[in-house]
C-alpha positions, 0 to 999 in steps of 0.5 A, spaced: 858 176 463 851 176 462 846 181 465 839 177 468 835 184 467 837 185 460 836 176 460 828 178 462 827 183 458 828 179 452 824 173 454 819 178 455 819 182 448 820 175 445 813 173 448 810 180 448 812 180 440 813 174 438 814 176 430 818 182 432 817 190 431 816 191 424 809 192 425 810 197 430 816 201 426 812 200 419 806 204 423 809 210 427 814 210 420 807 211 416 804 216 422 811 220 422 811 220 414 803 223 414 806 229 420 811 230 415 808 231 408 801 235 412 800 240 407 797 245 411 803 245 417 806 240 420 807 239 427 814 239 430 813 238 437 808 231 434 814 230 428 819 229 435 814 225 439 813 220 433 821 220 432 822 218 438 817 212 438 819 210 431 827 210 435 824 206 440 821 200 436 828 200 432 832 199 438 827 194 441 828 191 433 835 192 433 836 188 440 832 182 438 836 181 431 843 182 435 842 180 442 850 181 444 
């Protein structure tokens, strides 16, 4: 059975990112490797902010590449 909710939001993710999250996951990837690798002290609190970006836009991805 199809879900109309979960139908919609994929016409709207496909037109909001026609080419995808690649771009959105190499960038919070690059912010969280930069946090990360701080020499002076990294940030946890910001380390887990970005992760959780970084997670969203892997599964907005995950859900394009493999809608059922």
């Amino acid at each position: 059975m199809s879900n109309p909710h979960h139908e919609y939001q994929q016409q709207l993710d496909k037109k909001r990112y026609p080419n995808g999250y690649m771009g959105k996951i190499q960038y919070w990837t690059m912010k969280l490797n930069a946090e990360v690798m701080n020499t002076k002290s990294p940030d946890l609190r910001m380390i887990d902010s970005i992760h959780r970006k970084l997670n969203h836009f892997i599964d907005c991805q995950w859900k394009l590449d493999n809608p059922y």
